[in-house]
N, C-alpha and C positions, 0 to 999 in steps of 0.2 A: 504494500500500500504506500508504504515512503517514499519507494522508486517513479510508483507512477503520480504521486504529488511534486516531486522533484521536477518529474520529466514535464509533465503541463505547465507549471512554473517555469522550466526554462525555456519552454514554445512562448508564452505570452509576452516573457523577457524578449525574445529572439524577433518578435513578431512588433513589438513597441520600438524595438531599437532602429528594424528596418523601418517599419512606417518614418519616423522620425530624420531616418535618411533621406528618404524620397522625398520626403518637404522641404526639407534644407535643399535638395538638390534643384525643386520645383524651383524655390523663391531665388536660389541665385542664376537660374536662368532668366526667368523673368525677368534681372534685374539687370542684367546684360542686354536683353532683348530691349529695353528700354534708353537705356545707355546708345546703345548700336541705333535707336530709333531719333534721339535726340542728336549725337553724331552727324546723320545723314540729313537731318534735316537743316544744320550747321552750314555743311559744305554744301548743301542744294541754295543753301542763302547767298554762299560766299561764290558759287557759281558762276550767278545771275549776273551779265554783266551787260552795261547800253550799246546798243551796234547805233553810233552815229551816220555812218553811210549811209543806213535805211534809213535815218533820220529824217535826211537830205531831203532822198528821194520822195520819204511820205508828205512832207511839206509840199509838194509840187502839186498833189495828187489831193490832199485836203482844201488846195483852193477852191476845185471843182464845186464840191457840195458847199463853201462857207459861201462865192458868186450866187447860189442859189437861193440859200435859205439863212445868210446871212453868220454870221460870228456859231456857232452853234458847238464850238471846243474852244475852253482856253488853253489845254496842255494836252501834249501827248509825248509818249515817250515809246522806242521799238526797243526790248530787251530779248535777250538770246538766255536758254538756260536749255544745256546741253544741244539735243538736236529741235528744241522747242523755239520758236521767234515769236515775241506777242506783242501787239502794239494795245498801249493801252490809252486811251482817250479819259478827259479829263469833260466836263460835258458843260454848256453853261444852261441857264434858262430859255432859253433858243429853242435849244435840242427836247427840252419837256413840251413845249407846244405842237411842235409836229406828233402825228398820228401812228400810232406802233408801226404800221404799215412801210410808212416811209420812213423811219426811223432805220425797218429791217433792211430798206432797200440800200441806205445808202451803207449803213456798217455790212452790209452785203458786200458793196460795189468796195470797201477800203482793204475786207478778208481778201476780195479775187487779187485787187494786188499786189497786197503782202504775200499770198499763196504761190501769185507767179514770178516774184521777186525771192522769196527765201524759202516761201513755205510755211505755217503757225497760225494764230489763234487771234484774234481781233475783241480787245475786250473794252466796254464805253462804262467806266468807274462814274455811275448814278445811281439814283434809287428810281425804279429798280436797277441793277445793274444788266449789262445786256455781253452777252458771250458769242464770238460767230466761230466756230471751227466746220472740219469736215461733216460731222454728223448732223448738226443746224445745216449746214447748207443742204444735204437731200432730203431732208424736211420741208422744208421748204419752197412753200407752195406761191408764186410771185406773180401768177396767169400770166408770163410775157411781160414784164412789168421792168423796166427798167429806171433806176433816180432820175437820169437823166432824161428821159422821156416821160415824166409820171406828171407833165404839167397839167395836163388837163382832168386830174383824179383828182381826189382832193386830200390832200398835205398834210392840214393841219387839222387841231382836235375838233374848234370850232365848227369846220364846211365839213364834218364827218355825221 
């Protein structure tokens, strides 16, 4: 009877010590996994750097839609991180009057030539904020609808 109180006793010994293991082992992964997660998000920061050249070029290409509808961005910036290029537009009260419509069309028309210039994501920093990549664009449903031709639709929120 001793042998077999001994022997269950040294299972439940054997059996606390391992659990005990596997937790210590759990928590210092995790704590790496975290580590490694705050890291990468470091050098994705430290990455991110402005490509001026596009700069240049999107200036030329933003007079289009401001000849149109007026002042409708005060900043924009083209930054690169990794093999991603995003221009991001800064948007003024302009840009809130025109109609989602138009709005898609033209951050439409700025994606196609960042897309055929570098390639990347075209982002308009507002509330709401407005995103164009590849996946917006074949969603997107425009009936033949081009900015520059969209004079005769109507614009803005008002004639909607």
């Amino acid at each position: 009877m001793t042998i077999l109180s001994v022997g269950i006793v040294s299972l439940i010994a054997l059996a606390t010590a391992l659990g005990v293991a596997a937790l210590v082992r759990i928590r210092a992964e995790a704590k790496l996994k975290v580590r490694s997660t705050h890291k990468r998000a470091r050098s994705v920061r430290t990455m991110r750097e402005r490509a001026p050249d596009l700069e240049a070029r999107i200036k030329t290409v933003l007079a289009g839609p401001s000849r149109k509808y007026g002042e409708i961005f005060t900043d924009y910036g083209v930054w690169r991180l990794d093999r991603e290029t995003r221009l991001e537009l800064k948007a003024t009260a302009g840009w809130s009057r025109l109609n989602e419509f138009t709005r898609s069309l033209v951050v439409r028309y700025l994606w196609r030539v960042l897309e055929s210039l570098a390639g990347g994501a075209v982002v308009v920093v507002d509330q709401p904020p407005q995103t164009w990549n590849v996946e917006v664009d074949s969603r997107f449903r425009d009936h033949g609808f081009e900015w520059r031709t969209f004079g005769d639709g109507p614009q803005f929120i008002q004639e909607t």
